[in-house]
PAMIVEX-997164 format. One line per field, with one value per residue (C-alpha): x, y, z; residue number from 1. Coordinates in steps of 0.02 Angstrom, whole numbers, padded with zeros to 5 digits, always signed. Layout:
PAMIVEX-997164
x	(X  ...)
y	(Y  ...)
z	(Z  ...)
num	(NUM  ...)
END
This chain:
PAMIVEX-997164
x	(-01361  -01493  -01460  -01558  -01560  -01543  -01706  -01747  -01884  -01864  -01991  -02010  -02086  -02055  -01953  -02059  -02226  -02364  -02466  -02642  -02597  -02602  -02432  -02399  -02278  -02228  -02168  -02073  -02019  -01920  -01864  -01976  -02162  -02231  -02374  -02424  -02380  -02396  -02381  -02302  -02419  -02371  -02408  -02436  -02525  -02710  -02719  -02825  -02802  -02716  -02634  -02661  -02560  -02476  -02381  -02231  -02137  -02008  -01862  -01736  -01631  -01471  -01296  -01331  -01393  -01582  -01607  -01773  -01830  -02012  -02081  -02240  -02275  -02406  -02440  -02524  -02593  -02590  -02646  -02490  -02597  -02480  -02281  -02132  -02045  -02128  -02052  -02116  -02061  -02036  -02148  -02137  -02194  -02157  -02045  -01999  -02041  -01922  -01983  -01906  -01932  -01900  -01767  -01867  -01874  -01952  -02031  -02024  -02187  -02181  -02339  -02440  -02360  -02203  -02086  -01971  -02125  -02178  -02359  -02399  -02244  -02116  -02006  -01965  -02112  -02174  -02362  -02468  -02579  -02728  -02632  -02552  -02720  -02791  -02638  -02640  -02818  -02732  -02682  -02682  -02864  -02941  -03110  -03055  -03026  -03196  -03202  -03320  -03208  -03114  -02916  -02834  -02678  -02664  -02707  -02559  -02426  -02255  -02120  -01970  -01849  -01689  -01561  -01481  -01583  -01393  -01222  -01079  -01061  -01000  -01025  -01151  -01333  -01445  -01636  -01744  -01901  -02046  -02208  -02316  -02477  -02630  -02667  -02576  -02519  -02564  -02497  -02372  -02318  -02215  -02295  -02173  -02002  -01945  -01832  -01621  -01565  -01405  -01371  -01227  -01316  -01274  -01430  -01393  -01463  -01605  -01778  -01927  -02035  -02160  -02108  -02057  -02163  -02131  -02192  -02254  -02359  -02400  -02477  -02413  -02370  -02289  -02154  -02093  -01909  -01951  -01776  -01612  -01499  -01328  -01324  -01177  -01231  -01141  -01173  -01240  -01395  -01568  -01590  -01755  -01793  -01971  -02111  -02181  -02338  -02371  -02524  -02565  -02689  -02727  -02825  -02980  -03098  -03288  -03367  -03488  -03580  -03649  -03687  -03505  -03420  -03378  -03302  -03206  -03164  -03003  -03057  -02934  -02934  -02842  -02748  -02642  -02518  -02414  -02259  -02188  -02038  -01877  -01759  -01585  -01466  -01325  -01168  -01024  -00856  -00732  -00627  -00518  -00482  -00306  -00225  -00197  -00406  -00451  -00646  -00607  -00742  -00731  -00620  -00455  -00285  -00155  -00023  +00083  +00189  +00312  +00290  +00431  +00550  +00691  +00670  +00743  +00752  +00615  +00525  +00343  +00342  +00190  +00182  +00022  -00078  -00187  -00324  -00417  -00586  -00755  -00837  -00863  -00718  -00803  -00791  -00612  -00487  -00306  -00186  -00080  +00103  +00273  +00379  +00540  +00548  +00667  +00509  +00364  +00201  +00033  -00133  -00188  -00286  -00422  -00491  -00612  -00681  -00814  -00958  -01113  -01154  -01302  -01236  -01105  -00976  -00807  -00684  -00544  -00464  -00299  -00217  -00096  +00021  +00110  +00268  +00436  +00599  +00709  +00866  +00979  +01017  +00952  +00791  +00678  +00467  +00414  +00335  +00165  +00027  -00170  -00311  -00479  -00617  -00686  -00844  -00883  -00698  -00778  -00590  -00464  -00341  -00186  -00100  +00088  +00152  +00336  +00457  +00529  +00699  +00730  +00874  +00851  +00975  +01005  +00897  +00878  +00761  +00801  +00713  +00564  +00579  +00573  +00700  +00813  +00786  +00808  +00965  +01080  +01260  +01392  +01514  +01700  +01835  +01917  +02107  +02261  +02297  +02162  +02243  +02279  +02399  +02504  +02473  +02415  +02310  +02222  +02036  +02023  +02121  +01998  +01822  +01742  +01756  +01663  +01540  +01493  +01436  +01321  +01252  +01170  +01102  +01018  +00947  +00879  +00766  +00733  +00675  +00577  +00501  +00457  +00367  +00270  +00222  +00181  +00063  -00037  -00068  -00108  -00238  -00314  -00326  -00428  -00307  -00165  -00236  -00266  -00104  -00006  -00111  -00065  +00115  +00141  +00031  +00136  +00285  +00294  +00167  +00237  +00356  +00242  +00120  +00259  +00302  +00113  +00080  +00243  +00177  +00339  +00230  +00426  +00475  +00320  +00276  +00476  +00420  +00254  +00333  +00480  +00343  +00238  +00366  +00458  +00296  +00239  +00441  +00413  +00228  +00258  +00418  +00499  +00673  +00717  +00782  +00623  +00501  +00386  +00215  +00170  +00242  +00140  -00017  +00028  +00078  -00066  -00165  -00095  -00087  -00310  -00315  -00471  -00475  -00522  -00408  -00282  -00323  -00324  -00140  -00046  -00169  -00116  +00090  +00047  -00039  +00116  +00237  +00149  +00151  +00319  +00415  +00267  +00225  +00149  +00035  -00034  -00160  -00217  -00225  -00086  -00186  -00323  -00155  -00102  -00280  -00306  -00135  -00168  -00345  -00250  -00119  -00263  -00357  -00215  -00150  -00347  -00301  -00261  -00162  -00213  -00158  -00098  -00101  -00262  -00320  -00258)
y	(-00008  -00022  -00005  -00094  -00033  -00172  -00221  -00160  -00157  -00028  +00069  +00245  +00350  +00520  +00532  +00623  +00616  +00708  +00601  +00607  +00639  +00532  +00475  +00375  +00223  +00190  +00023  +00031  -00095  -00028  -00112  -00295  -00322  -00424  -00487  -00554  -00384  -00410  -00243  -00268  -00248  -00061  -00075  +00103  +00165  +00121  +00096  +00199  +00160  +00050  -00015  +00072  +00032  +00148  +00097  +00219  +00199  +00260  +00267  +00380  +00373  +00501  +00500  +00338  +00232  +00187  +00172  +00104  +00104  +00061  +00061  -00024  +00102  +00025  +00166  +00147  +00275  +00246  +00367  +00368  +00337  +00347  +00449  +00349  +00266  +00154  +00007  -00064  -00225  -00294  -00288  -00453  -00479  -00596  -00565  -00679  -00834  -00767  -00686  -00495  -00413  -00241  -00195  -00133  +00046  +00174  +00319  +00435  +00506  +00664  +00757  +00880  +01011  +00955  +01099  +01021  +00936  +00925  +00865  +00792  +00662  +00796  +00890  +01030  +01120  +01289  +01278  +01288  +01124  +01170  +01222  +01061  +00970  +01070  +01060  +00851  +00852  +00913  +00761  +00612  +00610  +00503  +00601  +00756  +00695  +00657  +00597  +00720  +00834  +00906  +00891  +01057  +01106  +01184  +01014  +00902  +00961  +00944  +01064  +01114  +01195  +01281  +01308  +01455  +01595  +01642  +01508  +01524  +01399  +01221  +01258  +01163  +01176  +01100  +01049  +00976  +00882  +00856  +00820  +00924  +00822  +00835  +00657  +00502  +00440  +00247  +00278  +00375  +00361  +00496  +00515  +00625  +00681  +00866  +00886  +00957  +01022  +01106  +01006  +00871  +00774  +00690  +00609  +00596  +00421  +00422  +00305  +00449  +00427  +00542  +00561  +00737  +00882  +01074  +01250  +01312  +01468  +01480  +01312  +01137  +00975  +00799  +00810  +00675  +00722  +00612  +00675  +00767  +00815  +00897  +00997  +01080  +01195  +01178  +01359  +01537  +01614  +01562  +01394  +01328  +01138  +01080  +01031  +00838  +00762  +00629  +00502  +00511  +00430  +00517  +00429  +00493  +00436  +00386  +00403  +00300  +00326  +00176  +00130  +00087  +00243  +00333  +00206  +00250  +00178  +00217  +00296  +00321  +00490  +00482  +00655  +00720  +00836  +00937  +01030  +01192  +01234  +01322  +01435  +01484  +01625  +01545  +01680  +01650  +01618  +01770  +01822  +01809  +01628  +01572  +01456  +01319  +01317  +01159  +01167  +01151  +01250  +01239  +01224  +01094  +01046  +00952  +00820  +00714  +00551  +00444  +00247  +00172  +00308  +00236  +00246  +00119  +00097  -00002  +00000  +00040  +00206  +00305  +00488  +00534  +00693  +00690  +00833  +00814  +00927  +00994  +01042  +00972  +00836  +00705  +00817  +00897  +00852  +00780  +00923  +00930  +00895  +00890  +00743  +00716  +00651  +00524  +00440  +00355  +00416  +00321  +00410  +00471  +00363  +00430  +00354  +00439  +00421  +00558  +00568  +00676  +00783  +00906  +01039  +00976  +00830  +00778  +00675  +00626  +00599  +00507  +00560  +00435  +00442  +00278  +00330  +00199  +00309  +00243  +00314  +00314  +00491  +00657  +00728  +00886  +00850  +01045  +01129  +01164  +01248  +01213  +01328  +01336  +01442  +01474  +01546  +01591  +01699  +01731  +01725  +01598  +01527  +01454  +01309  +01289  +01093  +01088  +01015  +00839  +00796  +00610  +00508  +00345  +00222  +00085  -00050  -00236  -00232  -00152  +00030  +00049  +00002  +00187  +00224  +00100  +00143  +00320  +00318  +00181  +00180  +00171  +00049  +00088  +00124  -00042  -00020  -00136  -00272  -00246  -00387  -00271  -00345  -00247  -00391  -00330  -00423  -00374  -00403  -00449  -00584  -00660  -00750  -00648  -00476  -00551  -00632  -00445  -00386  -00595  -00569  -00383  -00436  -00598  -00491  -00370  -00497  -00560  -00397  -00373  -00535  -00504  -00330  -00398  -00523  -00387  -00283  -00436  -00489  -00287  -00296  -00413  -00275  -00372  -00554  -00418  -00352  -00509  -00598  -00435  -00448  -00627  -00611  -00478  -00558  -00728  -00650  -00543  -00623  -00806  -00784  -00705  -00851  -00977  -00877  -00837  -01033  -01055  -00928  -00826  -00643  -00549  -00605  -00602  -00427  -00394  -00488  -00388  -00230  -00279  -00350  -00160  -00043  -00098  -00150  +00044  +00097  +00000  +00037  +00216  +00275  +00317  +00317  +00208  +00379  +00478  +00317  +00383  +00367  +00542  +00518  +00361  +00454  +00594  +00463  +00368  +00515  +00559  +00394  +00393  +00286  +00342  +00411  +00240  +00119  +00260  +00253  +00086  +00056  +00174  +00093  -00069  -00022  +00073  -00090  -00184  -00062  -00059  -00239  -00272  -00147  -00158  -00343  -00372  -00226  -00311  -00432  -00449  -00605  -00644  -00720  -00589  -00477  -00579  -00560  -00384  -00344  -00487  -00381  -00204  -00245  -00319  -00162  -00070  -00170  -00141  +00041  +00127  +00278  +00440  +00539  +00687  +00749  +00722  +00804  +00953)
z	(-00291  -00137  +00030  +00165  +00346  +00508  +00581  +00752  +00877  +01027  +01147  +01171  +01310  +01403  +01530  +01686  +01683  +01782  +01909  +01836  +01654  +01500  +01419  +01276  +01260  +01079  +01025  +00844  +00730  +00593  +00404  +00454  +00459  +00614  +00674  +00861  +00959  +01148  +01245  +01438  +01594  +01679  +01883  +01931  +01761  +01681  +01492  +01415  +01246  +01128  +01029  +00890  +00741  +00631  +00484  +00352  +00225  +00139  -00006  -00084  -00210  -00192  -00275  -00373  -00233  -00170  +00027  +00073  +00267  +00360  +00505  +00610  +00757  +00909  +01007  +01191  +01295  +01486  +01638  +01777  +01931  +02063  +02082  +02090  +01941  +01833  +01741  +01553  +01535  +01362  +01204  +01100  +00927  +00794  +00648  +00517  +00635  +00760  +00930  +00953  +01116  +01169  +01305  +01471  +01522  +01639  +01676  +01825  +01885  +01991  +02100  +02018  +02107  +02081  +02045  +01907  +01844  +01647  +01624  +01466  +01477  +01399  +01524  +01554  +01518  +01560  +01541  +01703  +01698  +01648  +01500  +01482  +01473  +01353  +01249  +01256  +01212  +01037  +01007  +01141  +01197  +01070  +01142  +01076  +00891  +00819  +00658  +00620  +00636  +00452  +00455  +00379  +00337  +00515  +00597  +00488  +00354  +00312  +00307  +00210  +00298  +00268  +00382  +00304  +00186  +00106  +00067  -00049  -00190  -00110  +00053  +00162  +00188  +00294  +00215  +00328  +00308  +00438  +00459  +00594  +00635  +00802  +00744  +00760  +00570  +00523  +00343  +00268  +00077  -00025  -00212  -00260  -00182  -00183  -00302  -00292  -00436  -00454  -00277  -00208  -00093  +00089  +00154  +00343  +00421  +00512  +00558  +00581  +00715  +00788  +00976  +00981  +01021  +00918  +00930  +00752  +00749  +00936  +00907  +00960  +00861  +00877  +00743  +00636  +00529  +00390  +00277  +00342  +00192  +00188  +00030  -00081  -00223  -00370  -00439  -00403  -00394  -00338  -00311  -00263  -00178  -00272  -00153  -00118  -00105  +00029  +00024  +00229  +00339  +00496  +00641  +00716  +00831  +00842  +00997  +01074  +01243  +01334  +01517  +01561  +01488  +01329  +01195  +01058  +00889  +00764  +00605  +00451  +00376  +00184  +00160  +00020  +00083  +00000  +00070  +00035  -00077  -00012  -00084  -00049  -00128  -00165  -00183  -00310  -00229  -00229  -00401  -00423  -00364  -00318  -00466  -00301  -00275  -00311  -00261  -00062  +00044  +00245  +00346  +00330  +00370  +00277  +00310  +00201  +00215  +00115  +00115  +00119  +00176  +00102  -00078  -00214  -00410  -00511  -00323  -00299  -00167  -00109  -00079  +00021  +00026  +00191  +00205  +00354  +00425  +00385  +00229  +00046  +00099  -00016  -00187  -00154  -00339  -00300  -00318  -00454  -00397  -00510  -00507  -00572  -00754  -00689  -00588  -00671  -00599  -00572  -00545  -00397  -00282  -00158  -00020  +00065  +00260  +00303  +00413  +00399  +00545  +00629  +00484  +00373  +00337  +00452  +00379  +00284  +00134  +00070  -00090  -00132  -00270  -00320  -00409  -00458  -00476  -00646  -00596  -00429  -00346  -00263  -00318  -00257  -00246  -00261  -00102  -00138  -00094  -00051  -00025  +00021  +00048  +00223  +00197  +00385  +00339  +00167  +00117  +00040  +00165  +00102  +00171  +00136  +00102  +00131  -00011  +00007  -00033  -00109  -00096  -00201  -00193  -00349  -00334  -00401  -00587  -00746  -00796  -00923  -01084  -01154  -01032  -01096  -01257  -01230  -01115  -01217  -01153  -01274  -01299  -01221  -01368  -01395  -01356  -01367  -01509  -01637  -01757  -01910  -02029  -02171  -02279  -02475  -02610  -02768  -02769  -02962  -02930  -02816  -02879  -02752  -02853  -03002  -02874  -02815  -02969  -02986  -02809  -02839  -02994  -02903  -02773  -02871  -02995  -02832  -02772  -02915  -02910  -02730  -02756  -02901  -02795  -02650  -02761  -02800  -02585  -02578  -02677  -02566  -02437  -02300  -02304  -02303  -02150  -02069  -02127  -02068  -01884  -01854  -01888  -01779  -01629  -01664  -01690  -01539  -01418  -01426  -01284  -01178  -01201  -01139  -00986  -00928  -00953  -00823  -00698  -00710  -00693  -00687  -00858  -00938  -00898  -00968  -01118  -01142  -01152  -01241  -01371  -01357  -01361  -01512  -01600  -01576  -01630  -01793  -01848  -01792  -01861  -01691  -01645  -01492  -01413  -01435  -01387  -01236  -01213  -01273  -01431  -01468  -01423  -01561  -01676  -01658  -01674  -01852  -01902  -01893  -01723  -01654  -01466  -01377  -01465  -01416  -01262  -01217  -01294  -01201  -01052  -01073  -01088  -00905  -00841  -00888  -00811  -00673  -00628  -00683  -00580  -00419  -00458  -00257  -00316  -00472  -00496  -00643  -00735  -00866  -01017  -01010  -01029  -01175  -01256  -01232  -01312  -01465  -01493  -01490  -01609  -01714  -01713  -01763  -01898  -01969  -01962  -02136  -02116  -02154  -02307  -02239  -02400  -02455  -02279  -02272)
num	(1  2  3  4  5  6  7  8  9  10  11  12  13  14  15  16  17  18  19  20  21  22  23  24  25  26  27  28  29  30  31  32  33  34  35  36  37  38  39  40  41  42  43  44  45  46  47  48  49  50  51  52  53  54  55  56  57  58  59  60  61  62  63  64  65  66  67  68  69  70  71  72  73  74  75  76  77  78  79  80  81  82  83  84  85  86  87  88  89  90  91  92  93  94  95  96  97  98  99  100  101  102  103  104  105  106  107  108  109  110  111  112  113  114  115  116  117  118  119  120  121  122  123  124  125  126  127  128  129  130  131  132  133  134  135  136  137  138  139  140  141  142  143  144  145  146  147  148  149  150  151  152  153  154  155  156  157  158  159  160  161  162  163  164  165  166  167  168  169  170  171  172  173  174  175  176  177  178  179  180  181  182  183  184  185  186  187  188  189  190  191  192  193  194  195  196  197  198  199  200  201  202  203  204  205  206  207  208  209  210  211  212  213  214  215  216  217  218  219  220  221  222  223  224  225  226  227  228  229  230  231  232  233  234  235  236  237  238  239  240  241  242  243  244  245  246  247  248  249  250  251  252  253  254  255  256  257  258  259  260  261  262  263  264  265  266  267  268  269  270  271  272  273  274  275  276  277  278  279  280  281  282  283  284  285  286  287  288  289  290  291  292  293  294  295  296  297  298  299  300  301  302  303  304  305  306  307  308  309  310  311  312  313  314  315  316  317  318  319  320  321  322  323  324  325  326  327  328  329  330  331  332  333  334  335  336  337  338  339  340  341  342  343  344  345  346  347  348  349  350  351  352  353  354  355  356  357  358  359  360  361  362  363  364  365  366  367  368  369  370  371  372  373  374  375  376  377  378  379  380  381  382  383  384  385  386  387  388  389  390  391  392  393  394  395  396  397  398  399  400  401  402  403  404  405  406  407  408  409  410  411  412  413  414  415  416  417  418  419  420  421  422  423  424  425  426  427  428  429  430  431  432  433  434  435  436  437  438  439  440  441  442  443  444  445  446  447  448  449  450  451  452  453  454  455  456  457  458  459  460  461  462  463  464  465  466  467  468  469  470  471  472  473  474  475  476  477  478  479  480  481  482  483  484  485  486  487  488  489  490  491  492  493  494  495  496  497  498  499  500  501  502  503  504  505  506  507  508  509  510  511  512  513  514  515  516  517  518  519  520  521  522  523  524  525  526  527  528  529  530  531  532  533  534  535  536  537  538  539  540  541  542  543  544  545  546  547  548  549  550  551  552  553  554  555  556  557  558  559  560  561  562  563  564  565  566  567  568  569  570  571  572  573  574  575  576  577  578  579  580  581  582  583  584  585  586  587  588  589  590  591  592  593  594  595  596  597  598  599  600)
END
């Protein structure tokens, strides 16, 4: 899956500016390619330079999904020539065959001796002037970058950076990437990516652009944050993030004197750069850990909620398990809750809303638990109990979720099959007139005595006929198979047929698992009382069904409860139904059972 950021095309500048002193104005266009830039006329400033076009790119591929992102960078470098504010108008260039334009801004320009003054564009800042000069020179002056002039890895580099030496397992860590260059960049390519092993990732969004100004070493650089990651190690020890290379060009200068002035020409530089590797000690989390841990480290709260309140039988209800705050929100496992064995249970559904921030993740997430009660009545949902680890605490803190009491009321359906089947009401004793008579006969005087002893001796040459006959179809084991399979499916799946061809979803769900549960009571031995679904799974198991044929059966019986008793929640068409069960009971009828015997 690729993700592909919005195009945009914006201008950047400082805000205060020194009257006197170079500044640059940076016009970016990020995730296009255009062609036809037009920078704005500046009353107040002289250009000095420009443009001078730099170009990066980009991609990374984290969690399963790629992200790629670019960026075209004209840079223009003016001299503010008077105080006052001064206005850029719009940039234009053409993208695509459409015209983008950038929205106007300004920049203030203070007196030299202006007290809140910030030469060099960036403001505050506490270097006398002369100082400020010299420190531009580093990297604005194009006269002061000769291409003479070797770039080492004091001049341009890029940095890991960490921002803790020391976390517990799962909780957050901030890695930072930048670049720390003297020269303006027209090319930036990653060769290699450092790598994050034994690492959950959360890339945080952002479009790099070199407009900020750091302090490394007593020595000062424009800065570039070409990757911000949120990381969550997933065990102890020492963990180390591998370093990248980067294909760079840097831009010098060429000078040239002639009778009007100095001149000076752009000159790529090609650089391979590579960056530093980081380590962090990652402790293990506290033993012995509480049996309601579930993985949660930060800091959370918890709410839950019933949907609809008033609860019904053979109706669809959801219980919800809200954890709200900061931390490894994304990777926290549904809790484990016990539910009355009167209720059929679904699996747990997350939905997850979470947000990556300056040093860790903010959310949300939504446990819900889809459950249908079988049977009218009072019933107790367990309080519970979920913990976490809060590792600026370094201790487990322990959240208490209340119980629930339900009331379900009897509701219009009919329960599961297997509850049916397992909770059979008996007939009333029959009372009154039972039509008895005193009345005697002999039986030998009737023809239908000497007809008893005719009939059994009919059936049983019968019989024998028939299982000589039955031996000889054996023998053909795969038409046995195959005529076996198609009785069954035609037998049982008919019905269904009819009522998926007539729309009627209610009665052919009914019909499904009429057709599924008695076809497992029959090939598997089971009593209707003692039909659930974990029984079929054993049975299956010792009868040689392998693990996915399993799995899909008792599957497709949970499909079909599902949408017959929560029918608005199911959408799944009927005749794929109808052919997934046909090719199940197939499979199983190919199944020979296994001789117990012989394997053990």
């Amino acid at each position: 899956m690729s993700l592909h950021a919005a195009v945009t095309f914006v201008a950047q500048a400082p805000a205060r500016v020194v009257e006197g002193n170079k500044f640059n104005v940076t016009f970016v266009l990020s995730n296009a390619e255009g062609s036809g830039f037009t920078p704005p006329e500046i009353a107040g400033a002289t250009k000095i330079f420009g443009p001078a076009l730099s170009t990066s790119y980009s991609s990374s591929w984290v969690n399963g999904k790629s992200s790629h992102s670019s960026s075209q960078e004209y840079t223009m470098i003016y001299k503010a020539t008077r105080t006052g504010r001064l206005a850029i108008g719009p940039a234009s260039i053409d993208v695509n065959g459409h015209r983008m334009t950038t929205r106007p801004i300004s920049v203030e320009v203070v007196a030299a001796n202006h007290s809140g003054g910030g030469g060099n564009g960036y403001d505050p800042d506490p270097y006398p002037q002369h100082q400020q000069q010299q420190r531009q020179r580093q990297w604005e002056d194009p006269l002061a970058q000769s291409a003479d002039k070797a770039v080492t890895g004091k001049d341009l580099f890029v940095r890991i950076e960490m921002s803790r030496p020391r976390v517990f397992e799962q909780q957050a860590v901030v890695c930072t990437i930048k670049l720390y260059t003297k020269y303006q960049i027209s090319k930036f390519m990653p060769t290699l990516q450092p790598s994050f092993d034994g690492f959950l990732i959360e890339e945080v969004p952002m479009q790099p652009s070199l407009n900020n100004v750091e302090t490394y070493n007593g020595q000062q650089y424009m800065v570039a944050v070409l990757k911000k990651c949120i990381l969550y190690p997933q065990q102890s020890g020492k963990l180390t993030i591998t370093s990248g290379n980067y294909d760079v060009n840097a831009v010098q200068y060429e000078n040239f004197r002639t009778p009007f002035g100095t001149l000076s020409q752009p000159v790529e530089k090609e650089l391979k750069v590579t960056s530093n590797s980081a380590t962090v000690n990652i402790l293990p989390l506290p033993e012995p850990r509480p049996a309601s841990f579930t993985g949660a480290v930060g800091k959370f709260q918890v709410t839950t909620d019933l949907k609809p309140t008033s609860l019904k039988t053979y109706q669809a209800a959801t219980y919800s398990y809200n954890i709200t705050g900061t931390g490894n929100i994304k990777y926290i496992k549904a809790p484990e809750l016990t539910w009355p064995k009167q209720f059929d249970v679904y699996d747990p559904k997350n939905t997850v809303t979470a947000t990556p921030g300056a040093g860790n993740v903010s959310g949300s997430v939504r446990i819900d638990y889809t459950f249908i009660p079988q049977f009218a009545g009072e019933f107790d949902l367990p309080a519970t109990e979920f913990t976490y680890f809060d590792p600026e605490k370094e201790q487990y803190e322990h959240i208490a979720v209340p119980a629930r009491h339900l009331v379900v009321a009897k509701g219009e359906g009919a329960p599961s099959a297997h509850y049916t089947a397992a909770n059979i009401e008996l007939r009333p004793d029959a009372k009154g007139d039972l039509g008895l008579s005193r009345k005697q006969s002999f039986l030998l005087d009737k023809p239908l005595y000497y007809a008893g002893y005719a009939i059994p001796l009919a059936a049983f040459i019968a019989l024998l006929y028939f299982y000589r006959k039955t031996l000889r179809e054996r023998a053909d084991v795969l038409g046995m198979r195959t005529k076996r399979a198609s009785k069954v499916a035609n037998k049982r799946l008919k019905n269904a047929r009819t009522l998926a061809t007539q729309g009627n979803r209610t009665a052919f769900y009914a019909e499904m698992l009429t057709a599924l549960w008695g076809y497992m009571s029959d090939k598997l031995s089971i009593p209707g009382s003692e039909l659930n679904k974990d029984n079929i799974a054993t049975e299956l198991e010792a009868y040689g069904v392998d693990e996915t044929l399993r799995n899909e059966a008792i599957a497709l019986i949970d499909q079909c409860e599902f949408a017959q008793y929560a029918p608005q929640l199911e959408s799944d068409d009927m005749n794929h139904t109808l052919d997934t069960a046909t090719s199940i009971i197939d499979r199983l009828e190919g199944v020979k059972r296994v001789n117990k015997t012989a394997a053990s």
